[in-house]
Phi, psi and omega in degrees: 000132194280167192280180192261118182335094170333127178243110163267141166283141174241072188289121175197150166252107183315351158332295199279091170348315181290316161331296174292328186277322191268353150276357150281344161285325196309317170291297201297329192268325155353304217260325196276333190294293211075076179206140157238164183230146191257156160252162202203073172278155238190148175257113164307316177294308160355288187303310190284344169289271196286001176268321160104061167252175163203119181328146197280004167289325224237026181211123170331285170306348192235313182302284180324296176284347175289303183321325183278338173299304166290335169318293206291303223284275171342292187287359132331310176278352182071022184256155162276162152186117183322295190079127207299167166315325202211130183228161317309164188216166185276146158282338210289343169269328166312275204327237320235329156325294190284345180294309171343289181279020186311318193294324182310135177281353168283329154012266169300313157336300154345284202291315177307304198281308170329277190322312185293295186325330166291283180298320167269356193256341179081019190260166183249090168322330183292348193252125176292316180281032172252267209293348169256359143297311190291332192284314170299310188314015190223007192094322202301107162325114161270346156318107205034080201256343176272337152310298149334299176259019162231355162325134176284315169281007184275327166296284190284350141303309196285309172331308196298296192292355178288328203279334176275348149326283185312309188305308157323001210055011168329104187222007162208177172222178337275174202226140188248118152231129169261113171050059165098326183270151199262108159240119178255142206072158180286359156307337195235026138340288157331298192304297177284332156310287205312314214289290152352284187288321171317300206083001182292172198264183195273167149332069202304154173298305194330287154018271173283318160327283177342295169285330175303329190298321188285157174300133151322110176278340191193149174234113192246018127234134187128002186265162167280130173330131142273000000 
């Protein structure tokens, strides 16, 4: 009996540039690992709200340099990119377009051609005839599509799945778990092939205990001026 497909979790928000470059790899890193991936689509803010973080649009010095980082990264990768009308902008009818559609063999297809569509294409995820073109180029039902995506359980899946973000420990996107394990950005791909090829097991809480048990040496707020 053959052994059973390895399954990674994928969390993402279409918010996030980085969202987009790893889901443009998602097949191709699939096909080459013999892994598939659940998409986890995630209210960012959400994360950045109960983790008590703050996103890198909302600090001047961090919006700048992300930008510049996805330009590079992206023309590495051979992508064009645009960039959407307005960042940050809501995501909630997309994400909540592909939670529909999770079930779907179109799903990542989907998901993908949103994010390219933003990020490389210049479109405004906020514009409902944006999401039934790009919905339709994939196979996807388009019939009462604002109905749809105002459908309550289609709301209470992406809810369901932010809170099992958190829960998982999911604090950016995206974010890949494998068996327990956190690898966040698409940067750390790379990171999870190797993990992948190896074969080694994932990274036990025993582990991670380990190092958390040591004590805090410094703190850098609460001191006294030197």
């Amino acid at each position: 009996m053959p052994e059973p497909t390895p399954s990674i979790d994928l969390y993402f928000d279409f918010i996030s540039p980085y969202s987009w470059l790893a889901l443009e790899r998602v097949e191709e890193f699939a096909a080459e690992h013999r892994v598939r991936f659940c998409l986890v689509p995630v209210v960012y803010a959400v994360l950045l709200d109960r983790t008590g973080l703050v996103g890198p649009a909302e600090n001047p010095i961090k919006r700048e340099y992300t930008f510049v980082d996805v330009v590079r990264t992206a023309r590495a990768m051979g992508l064009s990119i645009t960039g959407p009308p307005a960042h940050p902008f809501r995501s909630l009818e997309a994400l909540r377009l592909v939670t529909r559609d999770l079930a779907q063999p179109h799903a990542i297809p989907l998901a993908a051609a949103l994010a390219r569509a933003c990020w490389s294409g210049g479109e405004d995820l906020t514009d409902l005839d944006v999401l039934t073109r790009v919905a339709r180029g994939v196979g996807a039902d388009t019939a009462a599509l604002a109905d749809s995506l105002a459908a309550p359980p289609v709301k209470a899946a992406l809810q369901d799945a932010t809170e099992r973000a958190l829960a998982a420990g999911v604090f950016g996107v995206p974010t890949f778990d494998w068996r327990g394990e956190l690898f966040w950005g698409q940067d750390r791909m790379a990171d999870l092939g190797a993990a992948l090829r190896s074969g080694r097991e994932p990274i036990t809480p025993a582990e991670l205990r380990a190092m958390l048990r040591r004590p805090r040496g410094a703190d850098r707020r609460g001191r006294p001026p030197a």
